[in-house]
C-alpha positions in Angstrom: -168.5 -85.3 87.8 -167.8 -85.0 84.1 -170.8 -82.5 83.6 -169.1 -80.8 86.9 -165.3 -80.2 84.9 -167.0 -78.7 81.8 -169.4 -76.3 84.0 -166.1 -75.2 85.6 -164.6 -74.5 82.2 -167.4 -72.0 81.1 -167.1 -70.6 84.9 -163.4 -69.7 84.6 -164.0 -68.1 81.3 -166.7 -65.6 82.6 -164.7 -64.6 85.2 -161.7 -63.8 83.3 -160.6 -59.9 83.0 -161.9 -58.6 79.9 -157.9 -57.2 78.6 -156.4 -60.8 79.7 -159.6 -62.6 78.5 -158.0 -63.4 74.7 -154.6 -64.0 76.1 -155.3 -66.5 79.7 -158.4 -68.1 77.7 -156.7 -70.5 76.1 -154.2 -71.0 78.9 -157.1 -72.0 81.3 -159.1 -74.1 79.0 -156.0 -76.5 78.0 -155.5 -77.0 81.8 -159.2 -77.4 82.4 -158.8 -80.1 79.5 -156.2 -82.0 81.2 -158.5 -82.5 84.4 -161.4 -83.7 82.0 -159.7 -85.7 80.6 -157.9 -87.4 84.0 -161.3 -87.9 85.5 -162.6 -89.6 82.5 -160.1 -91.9 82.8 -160.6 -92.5 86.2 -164.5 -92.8 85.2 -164.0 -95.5 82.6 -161.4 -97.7 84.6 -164.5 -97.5 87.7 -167.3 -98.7 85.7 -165.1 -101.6 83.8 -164.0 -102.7 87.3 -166.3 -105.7 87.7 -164.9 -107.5 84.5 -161.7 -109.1 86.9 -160.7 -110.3 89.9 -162.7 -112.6 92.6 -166.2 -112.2 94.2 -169.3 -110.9 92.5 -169.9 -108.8 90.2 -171.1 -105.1 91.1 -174.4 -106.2 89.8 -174.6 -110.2 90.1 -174.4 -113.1 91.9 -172.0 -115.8 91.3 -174.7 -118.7 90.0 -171.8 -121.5 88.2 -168.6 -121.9 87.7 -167.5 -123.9 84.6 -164.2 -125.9 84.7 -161.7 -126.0 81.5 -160.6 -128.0 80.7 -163.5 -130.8 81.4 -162.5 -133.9 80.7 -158.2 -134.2 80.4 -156.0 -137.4 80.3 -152.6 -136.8 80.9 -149.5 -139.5 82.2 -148.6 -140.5 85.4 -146.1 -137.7 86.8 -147.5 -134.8 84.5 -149.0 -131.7 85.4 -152.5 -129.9 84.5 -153.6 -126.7 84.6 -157.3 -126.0 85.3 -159.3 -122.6 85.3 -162.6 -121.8 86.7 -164.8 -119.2 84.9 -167.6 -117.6 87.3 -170.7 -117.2 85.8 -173.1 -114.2 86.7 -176.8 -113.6 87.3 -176.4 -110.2 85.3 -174.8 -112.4 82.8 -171.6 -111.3 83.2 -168.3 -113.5 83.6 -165.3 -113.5 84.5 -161.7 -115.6 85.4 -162.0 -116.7 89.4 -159.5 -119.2 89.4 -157.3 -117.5 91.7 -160.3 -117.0 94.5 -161.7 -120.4 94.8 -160.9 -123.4 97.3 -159.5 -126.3 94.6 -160.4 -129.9 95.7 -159.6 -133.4 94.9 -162.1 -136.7 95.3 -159.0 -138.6 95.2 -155.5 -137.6 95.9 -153.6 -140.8 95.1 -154.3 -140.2 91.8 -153.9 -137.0 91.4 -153.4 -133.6 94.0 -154.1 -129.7 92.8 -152.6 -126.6 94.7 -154.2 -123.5 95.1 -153.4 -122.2 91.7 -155.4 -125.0 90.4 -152.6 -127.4 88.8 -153.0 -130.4 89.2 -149.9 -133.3 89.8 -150.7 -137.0 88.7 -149.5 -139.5 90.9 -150.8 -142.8 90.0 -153.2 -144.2 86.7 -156.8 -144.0 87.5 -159.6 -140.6 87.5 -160.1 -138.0 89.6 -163.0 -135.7 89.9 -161.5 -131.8 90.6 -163.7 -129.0 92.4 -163.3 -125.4 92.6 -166.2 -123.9 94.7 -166.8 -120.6 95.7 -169.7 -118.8 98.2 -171.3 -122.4 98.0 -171.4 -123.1 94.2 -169.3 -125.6 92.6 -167.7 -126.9 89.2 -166.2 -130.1 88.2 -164.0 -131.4 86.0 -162.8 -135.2 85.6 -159.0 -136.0 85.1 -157.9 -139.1 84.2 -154.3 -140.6 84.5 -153.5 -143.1 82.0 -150.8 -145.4 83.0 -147.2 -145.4 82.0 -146.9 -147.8 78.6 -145.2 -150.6 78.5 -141.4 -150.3 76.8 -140.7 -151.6 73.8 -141.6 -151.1 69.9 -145.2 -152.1 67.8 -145.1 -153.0 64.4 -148.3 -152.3 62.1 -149.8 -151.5 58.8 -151.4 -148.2 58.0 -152.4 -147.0 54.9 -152.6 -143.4 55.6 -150.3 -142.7 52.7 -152.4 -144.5 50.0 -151.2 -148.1 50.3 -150.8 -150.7 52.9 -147.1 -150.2 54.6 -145.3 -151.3 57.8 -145.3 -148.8 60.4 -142.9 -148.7 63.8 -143.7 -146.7 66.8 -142.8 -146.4 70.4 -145.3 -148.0 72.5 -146.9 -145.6 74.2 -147.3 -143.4 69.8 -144.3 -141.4 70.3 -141.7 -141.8 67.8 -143.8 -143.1 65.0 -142.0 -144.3 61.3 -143.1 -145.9 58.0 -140.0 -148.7 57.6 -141.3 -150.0 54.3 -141.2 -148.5 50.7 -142.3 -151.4 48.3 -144.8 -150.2 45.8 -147.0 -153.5 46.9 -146.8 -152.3 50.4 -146.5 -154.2 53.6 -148.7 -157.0 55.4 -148.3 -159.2 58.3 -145.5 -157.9 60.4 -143.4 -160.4 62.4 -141.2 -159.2 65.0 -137.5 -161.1 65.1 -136.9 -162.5 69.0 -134.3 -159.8 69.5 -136.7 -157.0 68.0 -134.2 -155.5 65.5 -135.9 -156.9 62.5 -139.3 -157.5 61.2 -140.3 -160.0 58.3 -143.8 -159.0 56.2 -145.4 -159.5 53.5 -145.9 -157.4 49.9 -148.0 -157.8 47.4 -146.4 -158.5 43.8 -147.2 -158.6 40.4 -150.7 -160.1 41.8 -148.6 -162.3 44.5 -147.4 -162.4 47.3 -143.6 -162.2 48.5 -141.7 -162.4 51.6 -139.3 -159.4 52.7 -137.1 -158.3 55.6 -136.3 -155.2 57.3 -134.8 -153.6 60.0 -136.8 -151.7 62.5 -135.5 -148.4 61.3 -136.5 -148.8 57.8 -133.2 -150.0 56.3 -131.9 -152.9 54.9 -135.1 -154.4 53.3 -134.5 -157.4 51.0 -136.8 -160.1 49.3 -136.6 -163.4 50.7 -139.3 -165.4 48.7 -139.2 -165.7 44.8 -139.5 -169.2 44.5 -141.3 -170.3 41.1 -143.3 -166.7 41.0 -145.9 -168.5 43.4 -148.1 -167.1 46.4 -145.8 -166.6 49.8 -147.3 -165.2 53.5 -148.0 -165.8 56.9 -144.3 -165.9 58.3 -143.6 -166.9 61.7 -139.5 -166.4 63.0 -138.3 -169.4 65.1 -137.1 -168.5 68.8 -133.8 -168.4 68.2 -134.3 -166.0 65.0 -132.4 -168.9 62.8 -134.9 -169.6 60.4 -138.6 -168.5 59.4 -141.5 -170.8 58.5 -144.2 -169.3 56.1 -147.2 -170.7 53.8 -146.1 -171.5 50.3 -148.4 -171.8 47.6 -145.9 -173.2 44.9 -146.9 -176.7 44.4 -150.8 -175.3 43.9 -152.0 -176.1 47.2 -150.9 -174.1 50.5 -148.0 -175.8 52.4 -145.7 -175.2 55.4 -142.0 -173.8 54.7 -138.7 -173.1 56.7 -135.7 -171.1 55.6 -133.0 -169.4 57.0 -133.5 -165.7 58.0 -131.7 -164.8 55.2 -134.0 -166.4 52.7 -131.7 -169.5 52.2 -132.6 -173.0 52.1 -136.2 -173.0 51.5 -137.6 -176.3 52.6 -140.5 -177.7 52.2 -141.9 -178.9 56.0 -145.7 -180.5 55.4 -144.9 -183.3 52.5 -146.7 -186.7 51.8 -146.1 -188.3 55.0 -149.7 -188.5 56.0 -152.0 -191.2 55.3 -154.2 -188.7 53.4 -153.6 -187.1 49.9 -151.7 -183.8 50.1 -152.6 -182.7 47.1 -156.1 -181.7 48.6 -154.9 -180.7 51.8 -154.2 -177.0 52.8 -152.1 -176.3 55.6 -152.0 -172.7 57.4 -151.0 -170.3 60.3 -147.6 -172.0 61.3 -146.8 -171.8 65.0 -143.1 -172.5 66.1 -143.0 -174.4 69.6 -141.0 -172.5 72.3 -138.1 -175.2 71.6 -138.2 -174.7 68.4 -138.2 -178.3 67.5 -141.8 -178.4 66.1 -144.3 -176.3 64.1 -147.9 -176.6 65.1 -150.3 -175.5 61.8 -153.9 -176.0 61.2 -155.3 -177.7 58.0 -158.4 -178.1 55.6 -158.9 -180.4 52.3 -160.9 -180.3 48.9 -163.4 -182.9 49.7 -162.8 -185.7 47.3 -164.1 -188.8 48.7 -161.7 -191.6 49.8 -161.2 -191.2 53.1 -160.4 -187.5 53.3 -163.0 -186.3 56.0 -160.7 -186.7 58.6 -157.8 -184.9 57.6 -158.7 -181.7 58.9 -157.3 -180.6 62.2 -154.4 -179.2 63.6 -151.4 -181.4 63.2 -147.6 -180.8 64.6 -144.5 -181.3 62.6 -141.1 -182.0 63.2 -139.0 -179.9 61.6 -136.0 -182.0 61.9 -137.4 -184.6 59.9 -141.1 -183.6 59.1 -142.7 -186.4 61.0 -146.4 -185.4 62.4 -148.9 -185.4 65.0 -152.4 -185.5 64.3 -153.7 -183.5 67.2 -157.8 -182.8 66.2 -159.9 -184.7 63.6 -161.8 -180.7 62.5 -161.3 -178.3 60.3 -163.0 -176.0 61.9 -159.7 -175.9 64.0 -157.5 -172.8 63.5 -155.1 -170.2 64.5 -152.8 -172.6 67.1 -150.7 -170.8 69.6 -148.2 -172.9 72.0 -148.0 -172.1 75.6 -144.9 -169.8 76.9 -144.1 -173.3 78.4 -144.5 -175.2 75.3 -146.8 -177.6 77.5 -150.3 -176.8 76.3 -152.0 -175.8 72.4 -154.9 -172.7 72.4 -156.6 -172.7 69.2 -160.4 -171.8 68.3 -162.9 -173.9 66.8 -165.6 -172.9 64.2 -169.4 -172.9 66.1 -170.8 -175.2 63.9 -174.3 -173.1 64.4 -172.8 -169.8 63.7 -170.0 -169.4 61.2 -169.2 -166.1 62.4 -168.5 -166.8 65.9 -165.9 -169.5 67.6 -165.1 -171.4 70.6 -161.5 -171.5 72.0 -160.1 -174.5 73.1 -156.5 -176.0 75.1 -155.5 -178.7 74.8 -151.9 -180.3 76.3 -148.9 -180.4 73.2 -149.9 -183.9 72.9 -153.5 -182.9 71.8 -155.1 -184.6 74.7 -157.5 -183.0 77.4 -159.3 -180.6 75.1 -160.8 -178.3 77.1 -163.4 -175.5 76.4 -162.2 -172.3 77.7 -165.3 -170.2 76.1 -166.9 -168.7 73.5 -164.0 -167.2 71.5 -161.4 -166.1 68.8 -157.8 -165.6 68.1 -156.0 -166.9 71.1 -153.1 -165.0 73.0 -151.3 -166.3 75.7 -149.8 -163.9 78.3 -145.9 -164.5 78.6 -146.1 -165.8 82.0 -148.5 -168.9 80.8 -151.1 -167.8 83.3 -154.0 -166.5 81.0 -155.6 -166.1 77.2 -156.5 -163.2 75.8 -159.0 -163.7 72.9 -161.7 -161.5 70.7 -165.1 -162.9 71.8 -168.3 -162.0 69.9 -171.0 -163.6 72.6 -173.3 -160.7 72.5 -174.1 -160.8 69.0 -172.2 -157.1 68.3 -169.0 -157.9 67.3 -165.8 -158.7 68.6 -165.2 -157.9 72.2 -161.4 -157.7 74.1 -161.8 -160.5 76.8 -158.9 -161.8 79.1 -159.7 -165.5 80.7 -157.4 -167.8 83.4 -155.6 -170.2 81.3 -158.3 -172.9 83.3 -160.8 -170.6 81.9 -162.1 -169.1 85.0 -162.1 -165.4 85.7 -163.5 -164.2 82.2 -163.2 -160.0 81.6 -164.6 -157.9 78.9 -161.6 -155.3 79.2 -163.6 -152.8 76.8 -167.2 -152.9 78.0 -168.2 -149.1 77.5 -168.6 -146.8 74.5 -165.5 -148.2 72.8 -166.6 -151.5 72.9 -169.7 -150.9 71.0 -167.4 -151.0 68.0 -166.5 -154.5 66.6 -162.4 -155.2 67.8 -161.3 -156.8 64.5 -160.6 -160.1 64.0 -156.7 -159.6 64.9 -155.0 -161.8 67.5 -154.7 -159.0 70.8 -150.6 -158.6 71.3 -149.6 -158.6 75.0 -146.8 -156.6 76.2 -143.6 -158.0 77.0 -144.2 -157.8 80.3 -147.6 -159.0 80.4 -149.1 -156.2 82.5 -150.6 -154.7 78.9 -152.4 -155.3 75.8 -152.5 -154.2 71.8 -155.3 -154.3 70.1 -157.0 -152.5 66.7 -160.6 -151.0 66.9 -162.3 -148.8 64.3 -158.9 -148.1 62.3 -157.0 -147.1 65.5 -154.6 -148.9 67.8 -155.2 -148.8 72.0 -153.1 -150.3 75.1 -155.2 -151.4 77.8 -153.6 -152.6 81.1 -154.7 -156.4 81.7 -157.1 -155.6 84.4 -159.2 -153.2 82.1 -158.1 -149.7 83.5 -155.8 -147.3 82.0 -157.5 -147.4 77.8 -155.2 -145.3 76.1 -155.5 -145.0 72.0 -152.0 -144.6 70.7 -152.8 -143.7 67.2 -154.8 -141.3 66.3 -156.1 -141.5 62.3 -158.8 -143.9 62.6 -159.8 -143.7 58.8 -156.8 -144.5 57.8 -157.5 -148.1 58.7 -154.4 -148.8 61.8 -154.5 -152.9 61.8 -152.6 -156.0 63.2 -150.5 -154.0 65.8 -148.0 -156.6 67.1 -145.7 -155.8 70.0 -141.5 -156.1 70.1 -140.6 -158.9 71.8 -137.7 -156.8 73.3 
C-alpha cells in the first residue's frame, strides 16, 4: 500500500500539463503527502495491534499465564488486586486480566470479581485462578487475622543502643518512649497499661526507671547505695513493684512503692540457711498480691547449704516463707490467673541447655511434669501454658500445652521455626486468643491454634527482643 501512494505520486506528476506543471506540482505532491502519511499511520497502529487486549496473539498461542502478585498477605476485610500476564508461543506477552474467568479454591476466605480483586472475608489462604482457552495461573492469598487490641512493649536497638519501644499490636503506631544514654531493658507493663517500669544501665550498674507509654514522664526509681537493680515485677493493684537488689552483695528480693518510695527489703534471714550465700531471683507477685513467689541458688559452702535452693514464697506482709522445691535448678515461677497453681521449669540435669516445666499447686505440692520445656506462660483464662521447648535438638520451638499437659502444639513448625525462638517467656494477648513472641531479631503474633503468623516488626538485625503485651 505504501509503495502504491508513492507510485501514484510520480503518476500525477507525469500527467501534469507542461504550463501548470511548476505551478500544481507542488500542490499535488503536499496532498499526495498527506495520504502517505494517513496510511502509514494506519499501517503502524495494524501491525502493533497484537501487543493488547484478550485472545492470542496474531502469531501465537496462549501457553501460561503468570499471576502478580504471587504470594500476598493482606487483613481480614481488605481488598487485592491481581493481574494475569499471558504468555505467548511467539514469545510475545501481553496484559489479559480483563479476558479470563477469575476463580477462588475457597471463598470463605476470600472471593474475587471479574476484574480480579479480591475481598477477604475471614483469616486463613486461598489459592486464586485466572484461566483462559484451558491454561491456568495461580497465585496464593493469605488472610492474616485481625490482631489482638492493645499495646507491646520491647527493646530494639535499631538506633545504636538498647531502648524501650511501644507499638500497637498488630506494628502500626510504633514509638521509642525511652531516651537514657544506658538505654532500656526489661519492660514491665503497669495493670492499667499507662506505664511501664525497665531497666538502664548506669555508670556500669543497673537502675530502675519509670515511664509513661507515650514517652513522658520518665523518672529513676532505684539509687540505693550505687548497687546493681533489675528484674522488676508491678504488683496487681500497680501499688508497689518488687525487683532484685544487689546492695547487700548478694542478690535479694525488694518492694517499693510505684513511685520509688519505701524500698524494703522482702527475702531477709528468716530461713534456716545462711543468706549471705543465697541468691534470690525472677520475683512473681501472686494474683492477690499477698505473696511473692522467687526462685533461688547458693555459693556452696558446706554446712547444710545443699538444700537451700528451690523456689520459696514470701509474705510480703511480714516476709515469712514457704519452701516450695528442694533444687536449684528451679526457675522462672509464674502463678496461675487463679493464684491456685505454680509453673516453673527445671534444669535437665543431662543437658544444661534444655529444661523440663513443671506445676505444682501454690502450696508446692503435686509436682507434676508437664514436658520438656522453658519459660512458662499461662493463658489468662488458666486453661493452658505456653512455653519455648528445645526437644528436637534445634533450638527453641513456640509450643502451647493444656494446663494438665495434654494437647501439646508446636505453633511454628515450618520455615520459621527452623530459627531458634529466643529464650524469652512467649506474652499472650489479653484476650488469650494470641501470642508474642521474638525470632531471629523480629517480633510475630500467632493465634493460639497456630494459624494466622503474622511478623509485626520488620528489622530483624536490629535485634527486636522481650516483646511483652499491655495488660489493657
Amino acid at each position: 500500500m505504501i509503495l502504491a501512494v508513492a507510485h501514484a505520486i510520480s503518476l500525477a506528476e507525469s500527467h501534469l500539463p507542461i504550463a501548470g506543471r511548476e505551478r500544481d506540482r507542488e500542490e499535488m505532491k503536499n496532498s499526495l503527502r498527506v495520504c502517505f502519511m494517513v496510511v502509514l499511520a494506519v499501517f503502524v497502529l495494524t501491525a502493533g495491534w497484537g501487543c493488547g487486549g484478550g485472545g492470542d496473539s496474531e502469531s501465537g498461542n496462549l501457553i501460561n499465564i503468570v499471576m502478580t502478585p504471587a504470594n500476598p498477605s493482606i487483613a481480614v476485610g481488605a481488598t487485592q488486586q491481581f493481574t494475569a500476564g499471558g504468555v505467548y508461543s511467539d514469545g510475545t506477552t501481553k496484559d489479559i486480566t480483563s479476558s479470563v474467568t477469575w476463580t477462588s479454591s475457597n471463598t470463605g476466605v476470600a472471593t474475587i470479581n471479574s476484574a480480579g480483586m479480591a475481598t477477604s472475608k475471614a483469616a486463613g489462604s486461598t489459592a486464586i485462578e485466572a484461566t483462559s482457552k484451558g491454561i491456568s495461573g495461580s497465585a496464593t492469598l493469605t488472610v492474616a487475622p485481625p490482631v489482638s487490641a492493645g499495646e507491646v512493649a520491647f527493646v530494639s536497638s535499631r538506633d545504636g543502643s538498647s531502648q524501650v519501644y511501644v507499638m500497637n499490636s498488630d506494628g502500626t503506631n510504633e514509638r521509642r518512649v525511652t531516651s537514657l544514654t544506658g538505654g532500656g531493658l526489661n519492660p514491665f507493663w503497669s495493670p492499667s497499661g499507662g506505664k511501664i517500669v525497665f531497666t538502664s544501665w548506669r555508670d556500669t550498674l543497673n537502675e530502675l526507671f519509670i515511664v509513661n507509654s507515650d514517652g513522658s514522664g520518665e523518672a529513676q526509681l532505684t539509687t540505693k547505695d550505687n548497687r546493681w537493680n533489675d528484674y522488676p515485677s508491678w504488683s496487681p493493684d500497680g501499688s508497689k513493684i518488687a525487683f532484685v537488689s544487689y546492695r547487700t552483695g548478694k542478690t535479694q528480693i525488694y518492694t517499693m512503692n510505684a513511685d520509688g518510695s519505701n524500698q524494703t527489703r522482702l527475702t531477709y534471714a528468716t530461713t534456716p540457711y545462711d543468706t549471705s550465700t543465697i541468691t534470690f531471683m525472677s520475683p512473681s507477685w501472686s494474683p492477690n498480691g499477698n505473696l511473692i513467689a522467687c526462685e533461688t541458688s547458693w555459693s556452696h559452702s558446706g554446712g547444710g547449704q545443699d538444700d537451700a535452693g528451690g523456689i520459696y514464697v514470701f509474705s510480703v506482709g511480714n516476709g515469712t516463707y514457704s519452701q516450695l522445691t528442694h533444687s536449684a535448678d528451679d526457675h522462672d515461677a509464674a502463678w496461675s490467673p487463679d493464684g491456685t497453681r505454680i509453673a516453673f521449669w527445671r534444669t535437665n540435669s543431662s543437658n544444661a541447655d534444655r529444661g523440663d516445666i513443671y506445676i505444682m499447686n501454690s502450696d508446692g505440692s503435686n509436682q507434676t511434669r508437664l514436658g520438656q520445656g522453658l519459660n512458662p506462660s499461662w493463658s489468662p483464662d488458666g486453661s493452658k501454658v505456653a512455653f519455648v521447648s528445645d526437644r528436637d535438638g534445634k533450638g527453641g520451638r513456640l509450643w502451647v500445652a493444656n494446663s494438665d499437659g495434654s494437647g501439646e502444639k508446636n505453633l511454628i513448625p515450618g520455615d520459621l521455626g527452623k530459627v531458634p525462638v529466643a529464650g524469652w517467656t512467649p506474652s499472650w494477648s489479653p484476650d488469650g486468643k494470641q501470642l508474642l513472641f521474638q525470632n531471629n531479631g523480629a517480633i510475630y503474633v500467632v493465634n493460639a491454634d497456630g494459624s494466622g503468623l503474622t511478623k509485626v516488626t520488620t528489622l530483624e538485625a536490629r535485634a527486636e527482643t522481650g516483646p511483652v503485651w499491655s495488660p489493657e
